[in-house]
N, C-alpha and C positions, 0 to 999 in steps of 0.2 A: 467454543471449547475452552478458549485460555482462562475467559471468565470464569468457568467452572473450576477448571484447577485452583487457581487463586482461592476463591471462596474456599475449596476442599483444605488449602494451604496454611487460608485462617482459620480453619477450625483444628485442624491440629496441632495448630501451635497452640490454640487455646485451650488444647488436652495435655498439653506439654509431650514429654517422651511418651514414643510407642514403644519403648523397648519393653517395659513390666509389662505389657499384654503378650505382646508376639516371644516374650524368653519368660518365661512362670521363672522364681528361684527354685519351684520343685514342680516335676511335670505334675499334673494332674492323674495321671496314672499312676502315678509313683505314689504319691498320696494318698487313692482308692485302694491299690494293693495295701497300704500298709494299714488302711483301718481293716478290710478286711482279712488281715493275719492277725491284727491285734484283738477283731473279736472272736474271731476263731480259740486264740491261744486263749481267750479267757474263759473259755471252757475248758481250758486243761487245768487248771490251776485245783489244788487243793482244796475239797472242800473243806469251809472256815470251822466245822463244827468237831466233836471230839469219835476222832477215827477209832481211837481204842475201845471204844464203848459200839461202832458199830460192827467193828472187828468182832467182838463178842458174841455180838447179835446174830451173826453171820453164822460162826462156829456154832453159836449152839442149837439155830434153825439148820446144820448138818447135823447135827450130831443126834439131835431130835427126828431126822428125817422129814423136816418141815419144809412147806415148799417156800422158797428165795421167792421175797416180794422182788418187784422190778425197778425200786430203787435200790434194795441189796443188789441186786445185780451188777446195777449202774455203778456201785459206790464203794465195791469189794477190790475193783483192781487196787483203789490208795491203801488199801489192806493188806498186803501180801508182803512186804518187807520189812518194814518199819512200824510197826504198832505191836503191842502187846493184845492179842496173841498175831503173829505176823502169822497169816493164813497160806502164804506159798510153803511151810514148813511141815504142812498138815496134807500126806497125799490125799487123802481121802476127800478132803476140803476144795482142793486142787481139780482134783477130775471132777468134783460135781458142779463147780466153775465155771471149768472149763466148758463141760455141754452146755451151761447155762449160753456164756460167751457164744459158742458158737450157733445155737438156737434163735442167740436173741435180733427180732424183726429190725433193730434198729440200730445204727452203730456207735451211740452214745459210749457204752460200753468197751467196743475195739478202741476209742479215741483216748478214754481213760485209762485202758491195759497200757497201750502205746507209751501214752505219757508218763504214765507210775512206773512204765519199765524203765525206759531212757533216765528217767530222776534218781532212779536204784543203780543201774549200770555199771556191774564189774563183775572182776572173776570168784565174787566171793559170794556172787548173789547168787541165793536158791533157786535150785529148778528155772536154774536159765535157759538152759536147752530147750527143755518144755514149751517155756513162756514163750521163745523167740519162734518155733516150731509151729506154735496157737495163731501169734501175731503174723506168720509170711503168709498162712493160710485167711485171716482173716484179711490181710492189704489186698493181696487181690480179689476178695469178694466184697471190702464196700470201697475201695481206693479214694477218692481223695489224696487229702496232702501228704496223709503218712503212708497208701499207695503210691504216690509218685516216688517219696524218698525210697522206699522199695525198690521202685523200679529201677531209678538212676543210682541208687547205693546199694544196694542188696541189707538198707539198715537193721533188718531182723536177722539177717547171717550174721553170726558170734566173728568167724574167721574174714569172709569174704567183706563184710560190709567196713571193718575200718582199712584194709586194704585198699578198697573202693574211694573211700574217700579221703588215705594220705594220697593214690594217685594224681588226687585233684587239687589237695593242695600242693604237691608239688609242681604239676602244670598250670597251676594261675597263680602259684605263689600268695594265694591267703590260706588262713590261720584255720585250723578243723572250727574253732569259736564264729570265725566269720562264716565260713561255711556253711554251719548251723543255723545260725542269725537268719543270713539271708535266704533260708529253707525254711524259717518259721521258727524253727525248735531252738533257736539259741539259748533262752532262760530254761526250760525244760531240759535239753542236755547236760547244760553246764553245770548243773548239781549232781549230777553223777559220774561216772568213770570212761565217758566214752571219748572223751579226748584223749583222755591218757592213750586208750585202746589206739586210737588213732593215732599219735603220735611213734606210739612204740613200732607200730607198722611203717609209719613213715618214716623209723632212723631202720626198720631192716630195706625197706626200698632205698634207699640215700647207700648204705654200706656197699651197695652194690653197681653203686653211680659212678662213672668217674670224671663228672663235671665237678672240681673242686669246688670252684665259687660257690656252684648252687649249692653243693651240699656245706660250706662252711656257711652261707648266708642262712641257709634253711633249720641246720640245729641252733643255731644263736638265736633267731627267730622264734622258733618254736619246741626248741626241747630245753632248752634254759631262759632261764627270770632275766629283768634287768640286770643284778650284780653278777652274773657269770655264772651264779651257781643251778644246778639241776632242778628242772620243772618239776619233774614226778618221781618218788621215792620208786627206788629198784632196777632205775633205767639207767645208771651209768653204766654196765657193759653196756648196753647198746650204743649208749652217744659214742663210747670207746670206738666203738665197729664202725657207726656212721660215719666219723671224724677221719680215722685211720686205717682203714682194712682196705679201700681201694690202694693206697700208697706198698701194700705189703707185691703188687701185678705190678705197679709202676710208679717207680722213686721217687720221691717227691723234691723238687729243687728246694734250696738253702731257704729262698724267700716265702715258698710255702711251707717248710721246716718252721719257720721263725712264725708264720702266722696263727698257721697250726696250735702251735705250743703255746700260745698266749691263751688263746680258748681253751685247750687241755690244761693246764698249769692252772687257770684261774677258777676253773670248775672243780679240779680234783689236788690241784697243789702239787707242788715237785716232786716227785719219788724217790730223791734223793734226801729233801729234807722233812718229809712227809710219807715216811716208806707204808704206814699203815693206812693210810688212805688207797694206798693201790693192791691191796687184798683180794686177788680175785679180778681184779680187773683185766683186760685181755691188752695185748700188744705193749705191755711193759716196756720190754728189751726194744721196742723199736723207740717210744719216747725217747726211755733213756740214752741210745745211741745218738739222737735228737741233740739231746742236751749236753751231751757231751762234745760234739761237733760246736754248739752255741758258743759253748764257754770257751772252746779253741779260739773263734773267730771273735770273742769278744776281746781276748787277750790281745791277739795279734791287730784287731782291726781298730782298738781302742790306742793300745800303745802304736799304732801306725801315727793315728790321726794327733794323738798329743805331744808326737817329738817331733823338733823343731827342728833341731841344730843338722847341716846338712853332713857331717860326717857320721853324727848316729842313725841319722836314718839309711844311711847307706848301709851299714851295718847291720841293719836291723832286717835288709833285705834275704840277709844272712841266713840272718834267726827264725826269721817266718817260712820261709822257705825249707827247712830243719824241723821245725815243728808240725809244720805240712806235709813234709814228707814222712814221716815217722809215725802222724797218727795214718796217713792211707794207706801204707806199707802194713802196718797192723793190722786195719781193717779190710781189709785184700785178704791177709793171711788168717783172717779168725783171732785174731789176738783180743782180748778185751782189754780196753782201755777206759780207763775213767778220767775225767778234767773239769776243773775245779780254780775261780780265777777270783784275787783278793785284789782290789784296787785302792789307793790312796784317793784323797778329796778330788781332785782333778779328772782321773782315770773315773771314777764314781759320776758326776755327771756326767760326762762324753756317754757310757756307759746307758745312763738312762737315756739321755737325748737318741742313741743311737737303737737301741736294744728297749725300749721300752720298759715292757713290765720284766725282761727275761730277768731272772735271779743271779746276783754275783754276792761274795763278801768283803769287807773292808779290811784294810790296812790299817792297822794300827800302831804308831811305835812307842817302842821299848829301848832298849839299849840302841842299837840301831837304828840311828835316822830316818824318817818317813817323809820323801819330798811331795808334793801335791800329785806329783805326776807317775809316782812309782807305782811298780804294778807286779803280780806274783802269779806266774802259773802253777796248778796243783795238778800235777800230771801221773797217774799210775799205771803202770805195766806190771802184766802178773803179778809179782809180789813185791816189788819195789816202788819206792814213792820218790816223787822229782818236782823238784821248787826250783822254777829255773825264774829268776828277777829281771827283769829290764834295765834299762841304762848301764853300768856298771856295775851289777848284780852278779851272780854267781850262780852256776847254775848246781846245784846242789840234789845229793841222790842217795839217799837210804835206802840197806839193800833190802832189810826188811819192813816194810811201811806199817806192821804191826809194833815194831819198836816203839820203845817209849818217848823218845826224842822226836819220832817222824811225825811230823805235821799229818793230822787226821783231818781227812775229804771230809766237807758237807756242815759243818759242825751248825747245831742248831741256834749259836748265838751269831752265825754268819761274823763273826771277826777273826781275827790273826792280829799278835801281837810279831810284829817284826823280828823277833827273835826265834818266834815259836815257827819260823819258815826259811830256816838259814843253815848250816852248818859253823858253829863257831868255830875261829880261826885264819890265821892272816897265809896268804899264799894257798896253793892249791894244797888240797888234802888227799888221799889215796891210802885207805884203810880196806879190810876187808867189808867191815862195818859201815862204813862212809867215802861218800867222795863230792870233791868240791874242785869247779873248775871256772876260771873266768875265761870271758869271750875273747880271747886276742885271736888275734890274723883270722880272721872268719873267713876271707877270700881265698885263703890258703887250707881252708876245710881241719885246720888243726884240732881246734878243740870238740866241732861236730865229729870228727870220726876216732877222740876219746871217749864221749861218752857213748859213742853208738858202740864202742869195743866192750865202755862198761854196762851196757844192755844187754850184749852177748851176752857178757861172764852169767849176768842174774837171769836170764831169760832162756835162752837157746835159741833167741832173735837172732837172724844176723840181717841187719839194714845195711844193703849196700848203697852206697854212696853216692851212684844215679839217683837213687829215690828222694834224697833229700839237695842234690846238686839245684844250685840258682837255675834258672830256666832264664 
């Protein structure tokens, strides 16, 4: 017995590895299946010769009352959309087709409808109903592979079959393209509108998801391109819904706020600085409330990170806590607020590093000094605009932010000249017009419960003093 093994021992070594026999790089099966889809599909494929010329032929052996040879038969579905005369536009041509189709002993013909339809596929195409009506009738009398896709999609239901198959891509998470693919019909579909079809269904199943993840990984996926922007013309309300309308049942936290918005923002652009882009779009006011929270937390959480000195930052414990208070206190009471934050070179990277793509504007100086690290909140209540500065800054308040001098939110060069965000004037100011106030004794609530008085006067606010108190 040993002897035999040995000898067996030499001989395999003399065949080298058995691995390339016992693991194929493609099963053998895998292999069979796909010649036998690829010669299948190449009977779907166009015939090479001139369709307008048989389309004629077609028309006028109707129109003649002449009987359809059994290659017009065969050769009429590639006829019906797309060729001069497109024969699905002609009912009369239509129903005598049809009997033909339904007549005919052989399903050369249903394989060709099949195909010519799926290549045509959208809601613009003629006598869809019709076709699709002819084709559920014919899948189940000669089945095969466009009976199976029947069966497991309902592909000739208009409504039911792309429903059918966003289900599935959202349970294995491939693409309606791979779907198709590996159904056979990949190049046959993808020339017509039935992905869209399918997609559009699968951002109204996603709106009604409330697995975040999946539903942010699944429209980035498959309802927008590489650069962010929208896969198919007409479906930004929906990505809208997919994206954000579970969030309207259950809030969404800061971090999904923040991820959120990078996807909407990059797809459709700010709607602050891009207000005609969001025309008709749905959940507007919720973005915006979005982005309005962002640019709080960008102010506060940027001028956090870039002050050093241990007595400013204590201070500053102050101030964020004041501005925290004041926009929930609002947002509690229905107040609308808008915020708006300009940062110098320093604040401006921290800014990106931390915030990514979120949108802020620069600091620029003018008369007044611009340190690397200075930074300007653009904060609006009702009718009043407020430029409150960091470090030594001032916090500054037009009563009416329409004014000529008030710093205008949003502005589309995204800059501020340092001047254009200040009140001029040395010492505190207190006009009916104006008011300017520096930050002393902040532990002592001094100057936060000045300007919350001057919020009163302009607003019929009153923020009491718990809401913004250091915790």
């Amino acid at each position: 017995m040993s002897g035999e093994i040995k000898l067996m021992c030499r001989q395999i070594a003399g065949r080298g590895s058995l691995l390339p026999a016992l693991l194929p790089v493609r099963p053998a099966t895998a292999e069979a299946a796909e010649r036998l889809w690829s010669a299948d599909n190449m009977a779907y494929q166009t015939p090479k010769f001139d369709l307008d010329a048989i389309a004629s032929g077609v028309a006028t052996a109707i129109a003649s009352n002449q009987a359809l040879s059994r290659k017009q038969i065969r050769d009429a579905p590639w006829c019906l959309w797309d060729t001069t005369p497109a024969l699905a536009s002609d009912p009369v041509a239509l129903t005598v087709l049809s009997t033909a189709w339904k007549t005919s002993e052989k399903p050369r013909a249903f394989k060709n409808l099949a195909a010519s339809f799926m290549r045509s596929y959208g809601l613009e195409q003629v006598a869809r109903e019709q076709i699709a009506g002819l084709l559920r009738a014919l899948a189940d009398r000669w089945g095969g592979q466009w009976g199976e896709l029947q069966q497991r999609y309902a592909i000739f239901d208009l409504d039911l079959g792309p429903h059918k198959l966003a289900l599935d891509v959202i349970g294995t998470n491939r693409s309606p393209a791979e779907i198709l693919r590996q159904a056979g019909i990949g190049d046959i579909a993808a020339a017509g509108g039935l992905g869209k079809q399918v997609v559009g269904a699968l951002l109204s199943e996603l709106s009604k998801n409330s697995d975040h993840e999946l539903r942010l990984s699944q429209v980035e996926r498959f309802a927008l391109r590489q650069n962010g922007q929208i896969q198919y013309a007409g479906q930004s309300p929906a990505v809208i819904e997919a994206l954000v309308a579970p969030f309207v049942r259950q809030p969404a936290s800061v971090d999904l706020q923040d991820r959120f918005l990078a996807v909407v923002v990059k797809a459709f652009g700010d709607p602050r600085l891009q207000p005609g882009n969001w025309y008709n779009l749905p959940h507007k006011d919720m973005i915006l409330g979005w982005l309005t929270r962002q640019s709080l937390r960008q102010f506060l959480d940027v001028v956090d990170a870039i002050t050093v000195d241990r007595d400013a930052k204590r201070m500053w414990r102050y101030r964020r806590a004041f501005w925290e208070g004041v926009y929930e206190f609002c947002r509690r009471n229905n107040v609308g607020v808008q915020a708006w934050v300009a940062f110098g070179p320093e604040g401006a990277r921290k800014a990106r590093q931390v915030f990514k793509e979120a949108t802020f504007a620069k600091l620029e100086q003018e008369r007044k000094q611009v340190l690397p690290d200075h930074a300007v909140l653009l904060f609006r209540i009702g009718d009043c605009m407020i430029a409150d500065w960091n470090h030594n800054g001032k916090c500054n308040i037009w009563s009416d932010a329409n004014e000529r001098s008030a710093p205008k939110l949003f502005k589309k060069s995204m800059r501020y000249g340092s001047d254009e965000v200040r009140i001029d004037g040395t010492g505190n100011i207190e006009t009916r017009e104006l008011f300017s106030i520096s930050h002393n004794v902040a532990d002592t609530y001094h100057w936060q419960s000045k300007v919350a008085e001057r919020l009163f006067r302009l607003t019929g606010l009153r923020i009491p003093q718990v809401a913004y108190k250091l915790r």
